[in-house]
N, C-alpha and C positions, 0 to 999 in steps of 0.2 A: 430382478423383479420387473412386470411389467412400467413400462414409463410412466402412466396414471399413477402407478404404487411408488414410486421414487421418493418424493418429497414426504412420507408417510414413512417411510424405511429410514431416511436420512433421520427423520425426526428422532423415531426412538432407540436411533445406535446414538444417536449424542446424547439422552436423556441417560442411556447406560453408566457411558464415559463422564457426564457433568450433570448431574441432575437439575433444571430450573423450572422456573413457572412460566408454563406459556404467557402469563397475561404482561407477566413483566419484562419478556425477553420477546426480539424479534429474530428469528432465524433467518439465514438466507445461506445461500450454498455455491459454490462453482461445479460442477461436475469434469475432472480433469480427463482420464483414464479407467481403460480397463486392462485389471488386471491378473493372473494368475495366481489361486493361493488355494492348497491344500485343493488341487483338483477341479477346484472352482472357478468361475469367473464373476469374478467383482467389480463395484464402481466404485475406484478410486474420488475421494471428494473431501473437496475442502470447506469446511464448514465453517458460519460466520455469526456469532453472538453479538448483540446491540441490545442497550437498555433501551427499552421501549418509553422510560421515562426524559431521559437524554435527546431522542431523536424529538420527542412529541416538543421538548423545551424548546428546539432548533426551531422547529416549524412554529411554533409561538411567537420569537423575535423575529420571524420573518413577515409573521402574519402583520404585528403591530408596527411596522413601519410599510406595509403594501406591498412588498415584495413576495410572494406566497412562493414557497420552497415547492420544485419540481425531482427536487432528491436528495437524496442525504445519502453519501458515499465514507469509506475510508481510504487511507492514505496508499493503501497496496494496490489500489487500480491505477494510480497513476503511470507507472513505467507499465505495464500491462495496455494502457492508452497506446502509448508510443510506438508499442511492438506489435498491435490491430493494424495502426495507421501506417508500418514499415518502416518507422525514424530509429528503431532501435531492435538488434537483435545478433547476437554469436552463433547461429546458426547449429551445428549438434552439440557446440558445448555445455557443458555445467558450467554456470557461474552467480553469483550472490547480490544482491543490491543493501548495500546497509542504510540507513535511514537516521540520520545524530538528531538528536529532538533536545527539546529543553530541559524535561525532565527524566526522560525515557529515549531508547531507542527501539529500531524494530530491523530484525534482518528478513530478507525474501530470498530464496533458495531455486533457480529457474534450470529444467532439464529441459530442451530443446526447444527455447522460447517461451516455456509452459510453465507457471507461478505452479510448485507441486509442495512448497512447507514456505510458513511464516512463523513469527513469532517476537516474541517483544523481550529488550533485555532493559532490566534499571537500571540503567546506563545515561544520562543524558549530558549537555552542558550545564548542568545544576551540580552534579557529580565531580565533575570536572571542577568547579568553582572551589567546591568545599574540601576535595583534596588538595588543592592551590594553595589555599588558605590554610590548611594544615599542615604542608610540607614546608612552609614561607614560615609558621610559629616554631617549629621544630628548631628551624637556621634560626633565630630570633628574629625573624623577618614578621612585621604585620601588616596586611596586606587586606586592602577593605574588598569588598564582593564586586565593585567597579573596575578596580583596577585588576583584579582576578580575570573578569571579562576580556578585559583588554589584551591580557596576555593570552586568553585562549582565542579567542574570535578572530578568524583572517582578516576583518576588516581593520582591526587598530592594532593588530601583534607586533608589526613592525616598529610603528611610531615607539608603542611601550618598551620594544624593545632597546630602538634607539635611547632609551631615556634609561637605560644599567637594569629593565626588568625589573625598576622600584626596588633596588638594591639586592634582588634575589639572586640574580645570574654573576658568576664568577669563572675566571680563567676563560675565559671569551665565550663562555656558553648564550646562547640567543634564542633559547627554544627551550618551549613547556616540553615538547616531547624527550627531551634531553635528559630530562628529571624521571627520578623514579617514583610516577605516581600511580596511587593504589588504585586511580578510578579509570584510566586505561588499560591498564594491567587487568584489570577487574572484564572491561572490554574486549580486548583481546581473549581471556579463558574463555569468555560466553561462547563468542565467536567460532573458536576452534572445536568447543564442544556441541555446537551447532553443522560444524560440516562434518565431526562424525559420525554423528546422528543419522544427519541426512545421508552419507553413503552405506552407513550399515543398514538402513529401514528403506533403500528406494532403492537398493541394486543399481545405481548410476553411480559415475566417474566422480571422481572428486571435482569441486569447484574450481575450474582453470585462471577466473579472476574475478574481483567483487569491484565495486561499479559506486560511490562514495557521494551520496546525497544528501541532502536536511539544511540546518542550517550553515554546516562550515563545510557546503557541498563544492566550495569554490578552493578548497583550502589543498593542496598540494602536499604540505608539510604533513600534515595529519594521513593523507593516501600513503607518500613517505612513509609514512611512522608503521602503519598496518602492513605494509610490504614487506619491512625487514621483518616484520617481529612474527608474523604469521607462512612467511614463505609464500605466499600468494600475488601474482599480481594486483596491485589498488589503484583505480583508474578515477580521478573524480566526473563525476558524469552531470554532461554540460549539453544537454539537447539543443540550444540555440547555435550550437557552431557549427551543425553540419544543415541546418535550412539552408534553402535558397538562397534569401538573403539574411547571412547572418546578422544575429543581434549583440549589439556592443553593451556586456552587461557591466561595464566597471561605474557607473551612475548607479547602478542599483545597488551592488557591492556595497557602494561608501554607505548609502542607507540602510544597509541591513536588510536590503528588499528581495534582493535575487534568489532567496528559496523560496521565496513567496512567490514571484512570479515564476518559475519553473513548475510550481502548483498548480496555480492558473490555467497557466499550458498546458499541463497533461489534465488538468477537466477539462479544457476545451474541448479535449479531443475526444471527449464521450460518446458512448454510443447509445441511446435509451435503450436498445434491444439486448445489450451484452454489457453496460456498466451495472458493478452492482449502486444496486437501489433500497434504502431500508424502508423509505419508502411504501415501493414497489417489489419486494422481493421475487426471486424466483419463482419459488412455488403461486405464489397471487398471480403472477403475471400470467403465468401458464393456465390454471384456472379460467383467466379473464379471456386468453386467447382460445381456448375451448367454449367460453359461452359463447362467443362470438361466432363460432363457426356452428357451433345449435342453433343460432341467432338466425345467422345467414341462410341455413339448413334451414330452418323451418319459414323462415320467409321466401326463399325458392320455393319450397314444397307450396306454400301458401301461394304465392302466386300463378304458382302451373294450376294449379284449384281452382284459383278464379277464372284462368287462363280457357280451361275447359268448362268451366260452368259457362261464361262467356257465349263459347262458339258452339254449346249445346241447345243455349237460352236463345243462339241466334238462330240455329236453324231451324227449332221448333217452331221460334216466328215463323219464319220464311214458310214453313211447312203450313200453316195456320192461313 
């Protein structure tokens, strides 16, 4: 379709696939690739649904403390930051970025630097806690949701482990990953049914390695764990160590702060013209960038006008 027709096109193949209400949903979109199908040429594109009531909430607590929101993003622009800015990138490979959340995770799917599928698994360290808790009852182990914590979180797994695992770990085991738990396990299948997906639907190579982010992004054991269990290299990714000058995150670690601040960073590195914005989305911006050049257009045309009424008004003087 013509470019003007894009954002009009996109609209009502998503409305096919998920039917919503404009007034409640704000659209926004990436356009990735073109590609070949059934003779055709397509635009491959990635499409991005926001409650319009969520975003408008955000811009509310920003507004009543004076700080007024210049955008509202999600979490998948962030490595997308890194690889605009050159901090981060495998050059023709395939490979994955998984994202551990609290209650949720999210994996990203990357063919030649290029974000081409995302997706959310219910998966998080919530998950993680309550099969801890369950696998710890089963042993006759009782086991509160803190010290659950402790034994998953790289920041205190160690200490908890030094202290017998709260009497769970036996014959010298020292690790959650050790145990056969349903909400890894559970992880993992997402996972593997994820880079199927992605190589039977995108015609690209299988994932050559995933790249281990969120909150246990610092965590080793856990990239471990995904390695064996999936065949793929698991790499935890640490943007501060390849700066100029590196930053010493183990202050942050102990606070629990370092995925947070790896966040930080990759908004930092925003670009208002290419971060998405729910905001601002695509299609408005584009819009706004077309009035402007009407704008401009008609104020050139406007002022060649006066420009020549001008030098007509002045020669008639002269003439007079």
């Amino acid at each position: 379709v013509p470019d003007n027709e894009i954002a009009n096109s996109i609209f009502w193949s998503m409305q096919k696939q998920e039917s919503f209400d404009q007034a409640e949903i704000i659209v926004d979109y990436d356009l990735v690739k073109e590609v070949q199908e059934d003779s055709y040429t397509k635009l491959l594109t990635i499409v991005y649904l926001a409650r319009r009531r969520a975003v408008e909430a955000l811009q509310e607590i920003f507004k009543n403390i004076d700080y007024p929101l210049t955008g509202v993003s999600t979490p998948t622009v962030a490595l997308q930051n890194e690889i605009r800015q050159g901090l981060f990138g495998c050059g023709e490979e395939s490979y994955s970025r998984l994202v551990v959340g609290e209650n949720k995770s999210y994996i990203e799917l990357y063919s030649r630097d290029v974000l081409v599928f995302s997706r959310d698994i219910k998966t998080g360290i919530a998950s993680f806690v309550d099969s801890l808790m369950e696998y710890g009852a089963s042993r006759g182990v009782i086991l509160s949701e803190e010290q659950c914590r402790k034994l998953i979180l790289v920041e205190e797994r160690k200490a908890a482990a030094q202290a017998g695992g709260y009497g769970l770990f036996t014959d010298g085991e020292s690790d959650i990953f050790s145990l056969d738990l349903p909400a890894p396990v559970r992880l993992i299948r997402q996972m593997e049914r994820t880079f199927d997906y992605f190589q039977n639907n995108f015609q690209v190579p299988r994932c050559s390695s995933i790249h281990l982010s969120g909150i246990s992004f610092s965590d080793t054991q856990l990239a471990g764990y995904l390695s064996s269990e999936i065949g793929i290299p698991c790499h935890v990714h640490k943007p501060f160590a390849d700066l100029a000058n590196p930053v010493n995150m183990s202050a942050a670690d102990t606070r629990r702060g370092a995925y947070r601040l790896v966040t930080a960073f990759d908004m930092a590195l925003s670009n208002r013209d290419v971060t998405r914005n729910f905001l601002l989305p695509r299609a408005l911006r584009e819009k706004q960038l077309q009035e402007e050049k009407v704008n401009k257009s008609t104020l050139l045309v406007t002022a060649v006008v006066l420009l020549a009424a001008s030098a007509l008004f002045y020669y008639q003087f002269i003439q007079i």
